[in-house]
Phi, psi and omega in degrees: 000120157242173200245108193234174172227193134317152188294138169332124176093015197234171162295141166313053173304074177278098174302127181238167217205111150315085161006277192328298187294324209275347166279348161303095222269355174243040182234133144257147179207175152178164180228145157225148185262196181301333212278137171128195172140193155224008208274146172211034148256030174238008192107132203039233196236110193254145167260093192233135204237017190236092193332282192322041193231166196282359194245219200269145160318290196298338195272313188303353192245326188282354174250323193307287185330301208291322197269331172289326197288319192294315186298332201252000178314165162273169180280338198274312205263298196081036209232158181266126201285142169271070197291072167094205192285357184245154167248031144256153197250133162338155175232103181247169229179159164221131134316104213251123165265040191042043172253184202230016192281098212226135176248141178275105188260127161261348178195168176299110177302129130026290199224144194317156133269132153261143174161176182245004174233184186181119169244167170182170168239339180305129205258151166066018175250169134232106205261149191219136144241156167296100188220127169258009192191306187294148187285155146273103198260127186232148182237144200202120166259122181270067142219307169261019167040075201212148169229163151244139158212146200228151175275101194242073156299184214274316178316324167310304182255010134317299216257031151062013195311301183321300158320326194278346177306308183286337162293336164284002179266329186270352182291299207262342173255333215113336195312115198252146180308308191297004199243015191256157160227129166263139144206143191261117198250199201296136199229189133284144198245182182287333174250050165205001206259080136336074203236172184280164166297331163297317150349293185285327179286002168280289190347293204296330154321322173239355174237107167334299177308347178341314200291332161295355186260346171269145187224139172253129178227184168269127162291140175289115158241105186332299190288004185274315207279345210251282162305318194027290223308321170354303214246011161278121169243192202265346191309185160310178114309148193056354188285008187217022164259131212291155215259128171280170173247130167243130217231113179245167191261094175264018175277275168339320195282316166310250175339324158315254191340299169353285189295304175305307187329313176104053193255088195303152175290355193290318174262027164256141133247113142232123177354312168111312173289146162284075194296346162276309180303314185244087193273309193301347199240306199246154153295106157262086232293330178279303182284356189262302186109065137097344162294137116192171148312189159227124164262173195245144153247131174262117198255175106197174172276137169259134166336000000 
């Protein structure tokens, strides 16, 4: 993984970088975190990439630019690479509704789009999503020079978006898996993504596999643990036991699709981080309570 910023004197603007992705020499790619910015209703100076949000319109379009130059810089120059005559690139986007919904972009749209993926082959765009827990998934065919990006909450990948991304890449490019490179960027992770039971019983509906993506505990209760004799009563066994907690993985679950798709494994990358544990790096929608930001993840072809 690597980490770039802006050029000396600019903000501190931090890009993370897939290894894998980053060696595909006509791929832009980037994920970003909170630091940097013009946003200062999160604290300091933030980089939050998301309108629907508590903060200024105007600081949020002043973070998009700033966050497109850097992903789209040349590596050499550190200068915003140029694709025709303009050196900013479209910046495109969905409205995003926890689907399984994916647009095939052949030109800049018109009119908003909703749905959670975005493919293309077009040089000189960026398809982006939105994310504060949900994973973001990028997809790059090192052969037919075609990209993807995907919105993957845990509702997204119940409903398999990430595969079916890659059958519209084989729909619209051509695209064979084993010709794919992945990487799955900063989420919220299994040890902190807490969900209801109904949450597993989807799962469980739809996956052999289920039963791995979940880790189970015990709820804590200190004064239970401290006190016992307290809380012996005359009741059943078990009528005074505390509720589990369940936990899922969506990074795993998300790589699974990956692999069933026939996506070597060789060619996942993820990152790894956890936005709930690392607030300080990232935006979080569960450990902030719904005050926080949005970070993006970014794709595009260079001319």
């Amino acid at each position: 993984m690597k980490v770039e910023s802006p050029a000396k004197g600019k903000a501190a603007i931090d890009v993370l970088r897939a290894d894998s992705l980053a060696r595909i020499p006509w791929l832009v790619h980037g994920f970003s975190t909170r630091s940097g910015g013009s946003s200062r209703t999160y604290g300091g100076r933030a980089l939050n990439l998301g309108f629907a949000t508590q903060d200024s319109r105007a600081a949020v379009q002043m973070n998009r630019r700033a966050f497109a130059s850097v992903v789209t810089a040349d590596r050499l120059t550190r200068s915003p690479a140029r694709s025709g005559p303009k050196s900013i690139w479209p910046l495109i986007t969905v409205r995003q509704i926890h689907s399984d919904l994916i647009h095939h972009i052949s030109q800049v749209p018109r009119e908003p789009l909703s749905g959670d993926g975005l493919v293309t082959d077009v040089q000189g765009i960026l398809l982006a999503v939105l994310t504060a827990d949900c994973l973001p998934v990028v997809l790059a065919d090192s052969k037919n020079r075609a990209v993807g990006v995907f919105h993957a909450g845990w509702r997204g990948t119940v409903k398999r978006i990430v595969e079916k991304g890659i059958g519209e890449m084989q729909r619209w490019f051509g695209t064979r898996p084993g010709d794919l490179r992945a990487a799955i960027g900063p989420g919220i992770r299994g040890c902190c993504y807490q969900v209801g039971p109904e949450v597993q019983t989807a799962f469980q509906s739809q996956f052999a596999y289920a039963e791995a993506l979940f880790r189970e505990t015990k709820a804590r209760d200190e004064i239970h643990e401290k006190y016992p004799l307290l809380f012996l009563t005359a009741r059943a066994p078990g009528h005074s036991e505390l509720p589990k907690q369940i936990f899922l993985d969506l990074a795993r679950a998300n790589r699974r699709q990956l692999l069933d798709a026939g996506v070597v494994a060789k060619n996942i990358a993820d990152l790894g981080f956890c936005t709930s544990c690392r607030v300080d790096a990232f935006f979080s929608h569960r450990k902030e309570k719904g005050m926080t930001g949005r970070m993006m993840a970014a794709v595009g072809i260079r001319a």
